[in-house]
VEXTORDREN-568498 format. One line per field, with one value per atom (N, C-alpha, C): y, x, z; atom name; residue in one letter. Coordinates in Angstrom, 3 decimals, m for minus. Example, Ala and Ser with C-alpha at 12.3 -4.5 7.8 and 13.67 -1.06 7.14 Angstrom:
BEGIN
y	m5.690, m4.500, m3.300, m2.250, m1.060, 0.030
x	13.190, 12.300, 13.200, 12.850, 13.670, 12.900
z	7.800, 7.800, 7.800, 7.080, 7.140, 7.870
atome	N, CA, C, N, CA, C
residu	a, a, a, s, s, s
! end
This chain:
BEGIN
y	10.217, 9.154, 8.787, 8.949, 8.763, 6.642, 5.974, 4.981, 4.526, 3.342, 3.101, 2.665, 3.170, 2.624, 1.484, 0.514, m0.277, 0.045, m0.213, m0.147, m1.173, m0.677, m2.007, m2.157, m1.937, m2.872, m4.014, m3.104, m4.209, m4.025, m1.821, m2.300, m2.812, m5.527, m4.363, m5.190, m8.003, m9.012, m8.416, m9.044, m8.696, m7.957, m6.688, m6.112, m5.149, m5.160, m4.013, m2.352, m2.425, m1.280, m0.498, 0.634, 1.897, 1.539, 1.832, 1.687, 2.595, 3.618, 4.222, 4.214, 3.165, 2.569, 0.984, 0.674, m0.474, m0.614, 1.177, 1.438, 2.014, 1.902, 2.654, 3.691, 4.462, 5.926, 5.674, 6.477, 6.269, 7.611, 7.525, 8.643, 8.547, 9.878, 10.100, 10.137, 10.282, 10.576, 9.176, 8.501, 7.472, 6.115, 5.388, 4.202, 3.198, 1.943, 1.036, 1.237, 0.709, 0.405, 0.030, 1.275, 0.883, m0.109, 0.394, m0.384, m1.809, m2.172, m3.429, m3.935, m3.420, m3.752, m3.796, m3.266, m3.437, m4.875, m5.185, m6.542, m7.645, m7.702, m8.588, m8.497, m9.852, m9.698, m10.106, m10.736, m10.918, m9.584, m8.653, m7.484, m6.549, m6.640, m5.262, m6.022, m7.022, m7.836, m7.154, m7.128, m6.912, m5.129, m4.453, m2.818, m2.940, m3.189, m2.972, m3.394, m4.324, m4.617, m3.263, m3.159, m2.211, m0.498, m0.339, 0.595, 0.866, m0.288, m0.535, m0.521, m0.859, m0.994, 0.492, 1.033, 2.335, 3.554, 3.926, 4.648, 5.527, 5.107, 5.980, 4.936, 5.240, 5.089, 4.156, 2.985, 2.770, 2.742, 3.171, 3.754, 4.650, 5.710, 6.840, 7.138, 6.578, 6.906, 5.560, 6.903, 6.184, 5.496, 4.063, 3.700, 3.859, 3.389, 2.990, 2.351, 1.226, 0.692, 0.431, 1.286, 1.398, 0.383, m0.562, m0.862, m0.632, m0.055, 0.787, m0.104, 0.526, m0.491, m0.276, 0.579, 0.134, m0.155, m0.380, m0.577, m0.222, 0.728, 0.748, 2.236, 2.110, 3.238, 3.207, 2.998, 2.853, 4.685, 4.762, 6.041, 5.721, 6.540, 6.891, 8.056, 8.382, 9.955, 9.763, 11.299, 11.342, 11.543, 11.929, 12.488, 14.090, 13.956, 15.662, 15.593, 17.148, 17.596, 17.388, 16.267, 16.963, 16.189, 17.321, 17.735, 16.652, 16.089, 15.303, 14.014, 13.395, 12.151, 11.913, 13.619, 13.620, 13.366, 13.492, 13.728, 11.873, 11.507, 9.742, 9.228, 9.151, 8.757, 9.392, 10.076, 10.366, 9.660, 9.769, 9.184, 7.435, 6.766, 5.357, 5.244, 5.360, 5.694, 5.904, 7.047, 7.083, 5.539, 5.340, 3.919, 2.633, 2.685, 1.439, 1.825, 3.000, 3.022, 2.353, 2.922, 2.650, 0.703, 0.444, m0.996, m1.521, m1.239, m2.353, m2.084, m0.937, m0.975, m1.823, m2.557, m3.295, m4.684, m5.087, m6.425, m6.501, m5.798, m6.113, m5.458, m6.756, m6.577, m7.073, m7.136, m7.691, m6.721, m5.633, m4.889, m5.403, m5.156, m6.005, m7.567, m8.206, m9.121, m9.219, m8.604, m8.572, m7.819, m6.830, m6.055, m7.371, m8.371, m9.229, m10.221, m10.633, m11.559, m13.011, m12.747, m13.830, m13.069, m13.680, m13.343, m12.879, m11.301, m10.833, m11.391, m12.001, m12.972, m11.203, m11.698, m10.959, m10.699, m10.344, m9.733, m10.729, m11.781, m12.523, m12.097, m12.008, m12.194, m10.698, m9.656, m8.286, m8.214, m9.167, m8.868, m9.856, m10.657, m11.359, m10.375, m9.819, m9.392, m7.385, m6.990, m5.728, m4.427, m5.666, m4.603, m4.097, m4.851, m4.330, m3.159, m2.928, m2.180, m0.904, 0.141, 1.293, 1.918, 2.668, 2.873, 4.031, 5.483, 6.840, 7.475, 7.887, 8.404, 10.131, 10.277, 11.305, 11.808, 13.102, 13.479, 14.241, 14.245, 14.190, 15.249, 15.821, 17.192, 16.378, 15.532, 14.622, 13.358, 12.864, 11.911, 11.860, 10.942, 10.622, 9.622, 8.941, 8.081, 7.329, 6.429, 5.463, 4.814, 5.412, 5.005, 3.948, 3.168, 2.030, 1.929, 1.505, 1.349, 0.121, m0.635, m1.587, m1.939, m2.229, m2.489, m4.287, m5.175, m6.470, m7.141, m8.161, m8.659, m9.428, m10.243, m10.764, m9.669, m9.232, m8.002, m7.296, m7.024, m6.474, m7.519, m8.813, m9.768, m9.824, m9.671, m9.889, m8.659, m7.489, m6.077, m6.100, m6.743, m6.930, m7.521, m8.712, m9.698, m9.141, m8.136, m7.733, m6.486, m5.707, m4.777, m5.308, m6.194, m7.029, m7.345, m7.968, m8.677, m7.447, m6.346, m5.052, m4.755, m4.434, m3.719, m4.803, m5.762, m6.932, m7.066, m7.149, m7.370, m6.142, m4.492, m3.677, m2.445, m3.521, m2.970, m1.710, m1.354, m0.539, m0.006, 1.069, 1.665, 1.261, 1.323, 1.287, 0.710, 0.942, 0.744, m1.199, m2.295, m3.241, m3.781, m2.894, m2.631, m3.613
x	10.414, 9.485, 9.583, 8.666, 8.328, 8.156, 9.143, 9.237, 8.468, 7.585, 6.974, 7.478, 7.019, 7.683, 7.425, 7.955, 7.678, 7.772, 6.791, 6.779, 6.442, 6.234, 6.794, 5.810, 4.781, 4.311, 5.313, 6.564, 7.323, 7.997, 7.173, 7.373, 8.377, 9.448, 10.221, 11.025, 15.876, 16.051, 16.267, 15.877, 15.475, 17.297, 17.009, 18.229, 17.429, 18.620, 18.393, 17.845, 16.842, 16.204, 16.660, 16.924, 16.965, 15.862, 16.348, 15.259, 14.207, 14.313, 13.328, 11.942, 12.710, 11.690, 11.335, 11.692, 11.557, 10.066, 10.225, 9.239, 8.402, 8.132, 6.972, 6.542, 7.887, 7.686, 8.399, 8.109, 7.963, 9.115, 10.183, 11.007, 11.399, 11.237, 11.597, 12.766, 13.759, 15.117, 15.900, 14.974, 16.054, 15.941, 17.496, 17.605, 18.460, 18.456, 19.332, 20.949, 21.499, 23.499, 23.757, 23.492, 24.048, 25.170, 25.876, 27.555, 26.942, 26.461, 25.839, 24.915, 23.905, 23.041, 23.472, 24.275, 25.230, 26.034, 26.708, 27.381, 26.301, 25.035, 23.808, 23.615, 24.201, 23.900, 22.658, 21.619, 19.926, 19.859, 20.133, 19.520, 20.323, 21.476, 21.308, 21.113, 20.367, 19.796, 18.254, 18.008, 16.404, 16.257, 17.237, 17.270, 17.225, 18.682, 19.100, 17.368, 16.536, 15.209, 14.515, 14.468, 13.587, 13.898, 15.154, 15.193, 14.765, 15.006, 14.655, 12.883, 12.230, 10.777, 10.524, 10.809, 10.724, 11.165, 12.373, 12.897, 13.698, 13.931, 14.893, 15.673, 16.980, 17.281, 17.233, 17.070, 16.676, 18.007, 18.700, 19.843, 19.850, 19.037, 18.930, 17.612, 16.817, 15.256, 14.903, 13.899, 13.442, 11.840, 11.530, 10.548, 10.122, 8.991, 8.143, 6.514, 7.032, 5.601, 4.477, 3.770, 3.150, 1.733, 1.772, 0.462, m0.333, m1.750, m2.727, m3.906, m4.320, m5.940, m6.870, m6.630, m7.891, m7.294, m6.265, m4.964, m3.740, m3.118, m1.802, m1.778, 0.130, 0.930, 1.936, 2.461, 3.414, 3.441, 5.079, 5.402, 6.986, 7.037, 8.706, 8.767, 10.037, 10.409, 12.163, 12.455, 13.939, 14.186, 15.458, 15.945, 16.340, 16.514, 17.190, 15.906, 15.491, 14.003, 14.863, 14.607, 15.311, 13.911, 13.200, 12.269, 12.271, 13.251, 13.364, 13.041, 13.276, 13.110, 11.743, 11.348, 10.135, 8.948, 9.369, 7.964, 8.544, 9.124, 8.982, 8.227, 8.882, 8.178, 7.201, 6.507, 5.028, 4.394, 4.714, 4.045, 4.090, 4.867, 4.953, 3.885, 4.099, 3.136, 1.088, 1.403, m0.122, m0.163, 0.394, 0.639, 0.397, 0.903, 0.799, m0.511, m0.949, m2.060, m3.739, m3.189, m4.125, m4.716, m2.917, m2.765, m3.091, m3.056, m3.599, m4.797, m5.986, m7.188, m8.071, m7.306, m7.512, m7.137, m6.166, m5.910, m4.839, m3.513, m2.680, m1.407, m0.334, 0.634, 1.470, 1.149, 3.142, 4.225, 4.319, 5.249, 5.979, 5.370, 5.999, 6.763, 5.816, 6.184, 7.363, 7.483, 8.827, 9.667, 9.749, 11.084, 11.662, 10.908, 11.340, 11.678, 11.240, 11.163, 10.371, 9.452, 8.528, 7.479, 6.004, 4.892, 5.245, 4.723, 4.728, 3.823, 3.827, 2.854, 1.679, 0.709, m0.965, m1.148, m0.386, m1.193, m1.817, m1.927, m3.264, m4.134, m4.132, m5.498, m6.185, m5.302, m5.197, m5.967, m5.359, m6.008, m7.429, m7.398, m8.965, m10.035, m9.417, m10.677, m10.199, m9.984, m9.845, m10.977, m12.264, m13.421, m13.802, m12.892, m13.384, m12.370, m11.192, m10.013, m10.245, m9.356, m9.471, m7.838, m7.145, m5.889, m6.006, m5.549, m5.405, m4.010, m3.677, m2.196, m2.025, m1.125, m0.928, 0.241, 0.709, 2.043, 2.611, 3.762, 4.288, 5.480, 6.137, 7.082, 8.476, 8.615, 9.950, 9.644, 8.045, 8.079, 6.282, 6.209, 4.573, 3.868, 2.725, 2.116, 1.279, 0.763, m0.818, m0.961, m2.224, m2.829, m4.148, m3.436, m4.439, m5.268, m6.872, m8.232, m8.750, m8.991, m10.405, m11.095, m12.516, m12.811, m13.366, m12.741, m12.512, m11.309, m11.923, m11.072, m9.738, m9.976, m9.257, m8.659, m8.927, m8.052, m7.100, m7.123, m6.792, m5.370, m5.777, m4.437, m4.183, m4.289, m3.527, m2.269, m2.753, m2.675, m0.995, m1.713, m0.259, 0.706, 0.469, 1.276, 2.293, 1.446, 2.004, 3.062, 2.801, 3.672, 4.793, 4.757, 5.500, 6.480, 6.228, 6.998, 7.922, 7.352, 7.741, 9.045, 8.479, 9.941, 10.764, 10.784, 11.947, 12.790, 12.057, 12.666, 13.860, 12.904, 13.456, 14.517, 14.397, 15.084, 14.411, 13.274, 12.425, 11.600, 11.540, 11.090, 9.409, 8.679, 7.058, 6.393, 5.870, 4.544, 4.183, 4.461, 4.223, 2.367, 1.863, 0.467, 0.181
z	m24.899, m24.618, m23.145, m22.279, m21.619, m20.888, m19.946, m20.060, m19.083, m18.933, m17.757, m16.533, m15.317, m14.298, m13.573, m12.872, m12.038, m10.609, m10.009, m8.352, m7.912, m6.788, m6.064, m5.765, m6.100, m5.350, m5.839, m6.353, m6.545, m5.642, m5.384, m4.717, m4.343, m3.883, m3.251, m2.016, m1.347, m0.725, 0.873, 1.712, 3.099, 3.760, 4.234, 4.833, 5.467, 6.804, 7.705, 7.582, 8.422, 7.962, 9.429, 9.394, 10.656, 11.513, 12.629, 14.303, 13.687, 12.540, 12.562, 11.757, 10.912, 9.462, 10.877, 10.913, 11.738, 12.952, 13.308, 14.092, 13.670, 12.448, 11.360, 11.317, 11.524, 10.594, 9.485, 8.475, 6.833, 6.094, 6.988, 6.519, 4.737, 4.474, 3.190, 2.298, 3.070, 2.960, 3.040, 4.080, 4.437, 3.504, 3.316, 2.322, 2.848, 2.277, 2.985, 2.337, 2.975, 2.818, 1.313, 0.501, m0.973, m1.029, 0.019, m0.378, m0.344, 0.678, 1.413, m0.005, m0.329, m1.473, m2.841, m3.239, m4.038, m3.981, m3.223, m3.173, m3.519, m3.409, m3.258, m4.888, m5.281, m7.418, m7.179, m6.534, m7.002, m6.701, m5.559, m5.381, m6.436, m7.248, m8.241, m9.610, m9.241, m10.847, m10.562, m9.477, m9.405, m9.661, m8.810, m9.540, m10.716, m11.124, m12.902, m13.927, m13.283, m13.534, m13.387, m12.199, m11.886, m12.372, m12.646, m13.459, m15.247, m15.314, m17.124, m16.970, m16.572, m16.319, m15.588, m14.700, m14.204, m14.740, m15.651, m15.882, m15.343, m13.954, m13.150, m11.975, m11.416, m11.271, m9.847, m9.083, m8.192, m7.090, m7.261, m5.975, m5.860, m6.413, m6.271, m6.180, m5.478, m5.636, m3.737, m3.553, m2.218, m2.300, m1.860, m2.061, m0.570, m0.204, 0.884, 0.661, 1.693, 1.349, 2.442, 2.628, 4.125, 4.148, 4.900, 4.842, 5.839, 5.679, 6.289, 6.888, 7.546, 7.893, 6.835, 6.157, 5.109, 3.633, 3.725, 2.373, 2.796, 2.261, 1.376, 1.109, 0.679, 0.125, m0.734, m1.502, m2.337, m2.439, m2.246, m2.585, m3.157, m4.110, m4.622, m5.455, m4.531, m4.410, m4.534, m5.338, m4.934, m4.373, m3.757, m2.327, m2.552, m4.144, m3.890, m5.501, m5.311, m6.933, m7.993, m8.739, m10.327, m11.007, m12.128, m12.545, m13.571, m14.039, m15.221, m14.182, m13.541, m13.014, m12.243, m11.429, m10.845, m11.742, m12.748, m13.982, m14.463, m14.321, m15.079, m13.730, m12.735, m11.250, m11.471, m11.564, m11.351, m12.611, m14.030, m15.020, m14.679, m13.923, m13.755, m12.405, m11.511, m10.554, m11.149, m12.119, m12.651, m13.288, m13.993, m14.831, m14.007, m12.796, m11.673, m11.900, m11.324, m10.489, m11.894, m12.874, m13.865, m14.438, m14.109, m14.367, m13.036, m12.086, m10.971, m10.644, m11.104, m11.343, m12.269, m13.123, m14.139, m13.860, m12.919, m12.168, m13.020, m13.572, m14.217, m13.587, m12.707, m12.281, m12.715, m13.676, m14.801, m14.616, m14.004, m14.166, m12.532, m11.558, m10.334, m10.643, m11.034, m11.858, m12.468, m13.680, m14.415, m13.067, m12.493, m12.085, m10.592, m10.343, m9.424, m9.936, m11.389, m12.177, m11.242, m11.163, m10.346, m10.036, m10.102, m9.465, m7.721, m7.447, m6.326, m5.647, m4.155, m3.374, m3.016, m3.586, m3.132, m4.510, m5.547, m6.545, m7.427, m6.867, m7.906, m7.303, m5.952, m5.282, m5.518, m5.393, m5.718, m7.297, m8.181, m9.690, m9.791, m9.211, m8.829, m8.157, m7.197, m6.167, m6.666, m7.882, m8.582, m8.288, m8.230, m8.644, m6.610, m5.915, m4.374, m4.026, m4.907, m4.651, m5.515, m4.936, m5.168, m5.261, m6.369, m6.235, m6.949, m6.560, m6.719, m6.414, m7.974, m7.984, m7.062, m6.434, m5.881, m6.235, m6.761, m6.692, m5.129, m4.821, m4.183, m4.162, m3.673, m3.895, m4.900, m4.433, m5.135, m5.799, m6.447, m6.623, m6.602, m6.055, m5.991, m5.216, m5.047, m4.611, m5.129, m4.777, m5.062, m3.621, m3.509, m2.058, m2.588, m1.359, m2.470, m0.894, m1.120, m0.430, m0.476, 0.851, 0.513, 1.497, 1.592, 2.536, 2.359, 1.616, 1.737, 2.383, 3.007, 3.826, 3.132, 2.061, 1.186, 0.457, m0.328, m0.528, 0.324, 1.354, 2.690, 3.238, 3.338, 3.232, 2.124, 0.862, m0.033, m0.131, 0.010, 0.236, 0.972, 1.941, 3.302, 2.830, 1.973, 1.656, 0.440, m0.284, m1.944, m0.882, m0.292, 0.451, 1.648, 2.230, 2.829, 1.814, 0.933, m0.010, m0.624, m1.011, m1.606, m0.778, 0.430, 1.414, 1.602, 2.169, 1.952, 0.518, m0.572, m1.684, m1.926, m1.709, m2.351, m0.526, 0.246, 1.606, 1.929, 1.654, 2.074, 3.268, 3.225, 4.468, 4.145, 6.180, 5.521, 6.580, 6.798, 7.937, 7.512, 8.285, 8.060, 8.533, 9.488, 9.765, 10.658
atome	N, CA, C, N, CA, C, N, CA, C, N, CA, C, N, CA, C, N, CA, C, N, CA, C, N, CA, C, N, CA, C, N, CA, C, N, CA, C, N, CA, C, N, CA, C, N, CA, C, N, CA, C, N, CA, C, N, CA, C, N, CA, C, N, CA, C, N, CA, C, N, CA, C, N, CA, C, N, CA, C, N, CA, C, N, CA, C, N, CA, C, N, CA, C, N, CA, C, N, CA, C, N, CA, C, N, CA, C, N, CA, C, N, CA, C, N, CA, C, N, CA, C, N, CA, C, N, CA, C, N, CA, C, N, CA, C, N, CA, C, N, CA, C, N, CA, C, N, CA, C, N, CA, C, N, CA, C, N, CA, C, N, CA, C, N, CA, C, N, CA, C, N, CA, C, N, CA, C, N, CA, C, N, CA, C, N, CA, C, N, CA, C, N, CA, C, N, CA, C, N, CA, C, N, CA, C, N, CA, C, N, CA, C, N, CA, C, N, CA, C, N, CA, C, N, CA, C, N, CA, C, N, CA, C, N, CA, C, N, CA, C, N, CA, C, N, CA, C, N, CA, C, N, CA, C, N, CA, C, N, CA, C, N, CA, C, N, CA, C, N, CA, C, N, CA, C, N, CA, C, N, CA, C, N, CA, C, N, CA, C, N, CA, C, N, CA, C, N, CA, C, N, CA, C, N, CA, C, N, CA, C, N, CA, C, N, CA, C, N, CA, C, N, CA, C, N, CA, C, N, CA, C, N, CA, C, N, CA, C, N, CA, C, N, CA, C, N, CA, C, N, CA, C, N, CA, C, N, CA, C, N, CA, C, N, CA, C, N, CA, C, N, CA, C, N, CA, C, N, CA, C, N, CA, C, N, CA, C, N, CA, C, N, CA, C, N, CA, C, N, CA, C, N, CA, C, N, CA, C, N, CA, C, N, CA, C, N, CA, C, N, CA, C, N, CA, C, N, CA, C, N, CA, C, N, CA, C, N, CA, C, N, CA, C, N, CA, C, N, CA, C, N, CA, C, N, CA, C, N, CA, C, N, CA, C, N, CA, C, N, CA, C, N, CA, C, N, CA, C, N, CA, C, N, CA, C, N, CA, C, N, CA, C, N, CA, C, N, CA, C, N, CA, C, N, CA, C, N, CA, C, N, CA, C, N, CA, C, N, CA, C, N, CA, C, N, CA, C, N, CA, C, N, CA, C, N, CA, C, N, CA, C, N, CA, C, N, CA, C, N, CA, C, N, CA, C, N, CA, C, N, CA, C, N, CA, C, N, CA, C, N, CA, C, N, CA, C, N, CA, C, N, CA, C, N, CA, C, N, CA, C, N, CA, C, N, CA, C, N, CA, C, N, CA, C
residu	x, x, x, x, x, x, x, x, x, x, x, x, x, x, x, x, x, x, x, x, x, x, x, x, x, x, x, x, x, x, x, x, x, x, x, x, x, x, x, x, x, x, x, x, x, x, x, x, x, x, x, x, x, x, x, x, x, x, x, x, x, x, x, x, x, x, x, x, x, x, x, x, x, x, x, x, x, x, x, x, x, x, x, x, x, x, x, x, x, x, x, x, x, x, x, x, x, x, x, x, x, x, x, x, x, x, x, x, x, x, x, x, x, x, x, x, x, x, x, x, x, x, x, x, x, x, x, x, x, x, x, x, x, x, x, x, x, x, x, x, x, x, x, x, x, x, x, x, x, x, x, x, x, x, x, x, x, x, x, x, x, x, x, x, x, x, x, x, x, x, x, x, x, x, x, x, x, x, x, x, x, x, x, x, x, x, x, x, x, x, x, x, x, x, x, x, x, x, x, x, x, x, x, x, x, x, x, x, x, x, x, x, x, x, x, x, x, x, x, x, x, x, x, x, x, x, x, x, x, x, x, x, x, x, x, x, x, x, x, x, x, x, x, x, x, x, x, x, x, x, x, x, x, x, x, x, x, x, x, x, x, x, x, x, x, x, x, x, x, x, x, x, x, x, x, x, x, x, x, x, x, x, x, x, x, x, x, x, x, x, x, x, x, x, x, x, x, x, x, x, x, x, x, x, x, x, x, x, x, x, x, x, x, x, x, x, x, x, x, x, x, x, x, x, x, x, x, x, x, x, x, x, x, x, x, x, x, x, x, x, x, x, x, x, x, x, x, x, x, x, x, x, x, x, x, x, x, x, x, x, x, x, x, x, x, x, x, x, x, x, x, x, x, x, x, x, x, x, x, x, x, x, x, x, x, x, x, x, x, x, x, x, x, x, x, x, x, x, x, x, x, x, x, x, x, x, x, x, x, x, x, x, x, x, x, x, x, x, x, x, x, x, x, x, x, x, x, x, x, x, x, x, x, x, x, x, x, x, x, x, x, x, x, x, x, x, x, x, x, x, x, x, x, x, x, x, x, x, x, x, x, x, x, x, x, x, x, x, x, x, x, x, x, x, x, x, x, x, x, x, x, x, x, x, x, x, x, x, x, x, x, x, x, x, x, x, x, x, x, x, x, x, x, x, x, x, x, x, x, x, x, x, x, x, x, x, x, x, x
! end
């Protein structure tokens, strides 16, 4: 059985990111100071979340949350192929992508345990947004589109919130 995943747009508590995520390139490989994130009990209350809602492991899985001029990126990928985890990450990912076409972000939601700041406005203003799952060599994507302005800050705000929460790499835009 196949378990659903949560992203970040959950997506995603504020820690040091590399000069190189910092300067918005979107490295794949790179993650924050387990040792460091580990000591943080809201931050491995919010994994241990985000793994039960995702199905894989979130110390072992790389997010990024890029925000774009005309949207967004949510990507999560492993760092090393294992076929069993790439196929839950991609089935949760299609799953985001299906549920936030529909204005339904309970899954961000639950893995932070609190409403993520944009996705009301995100599940209000649904029918101006556009979100398409992509797989990925280790994982996958949802590139999310809009050409509303409100949407567009909400957009920023739901991915902002993402990489702080989850110490994530990502284009802040």
């Amino acid at each position: 059985m196949v378990r659903p995943l949560l992203l970040a747009f959950v997506l995603l508590p504020a820690g040091p990111l590399s000069a190189r995520a910092q300067s918005g390139s979107h490295p794949h490989h790179q993650h924050h100071d387990s040792t460091q994130a580990r000591g943080d009990s809201a931050y491995a209350a919010m994994q241990a979340r985000g793994k039960q809602v995702m199905g894989v492991d979130q110390y072992s899985s790389v997010h990024v949350f890029d925000a774009l001029p005309d949207g967004g990126r949510i990507e999560l990928q492993r760092p090393e192929a294992d076929s069993a985890d790439v196929e839950v990450i991609r089935e949760h990912l299609r799953d985001i992508s299906r549920r936030f076409a529909v204005g339904d972000f309970s899954l961000p939601g639950m893995v932070h345990d609190e409403e993520v700041p944009g996705a009301r406005t995100l599940a209000e203003r649904r029918d101006h947004v556009h979100y398409q799952f992509r797989p990925l060599p280790k994982g996958g994507e949802v590139r999310i589109t809009s050409h509303d302005e409100q949407a567009l800050a909400a957009l920023r705000e739901f991915m902002a919130f993402q990489r702080r929460e989850h110490h994530a790499a990502g284009r802040p835009r």
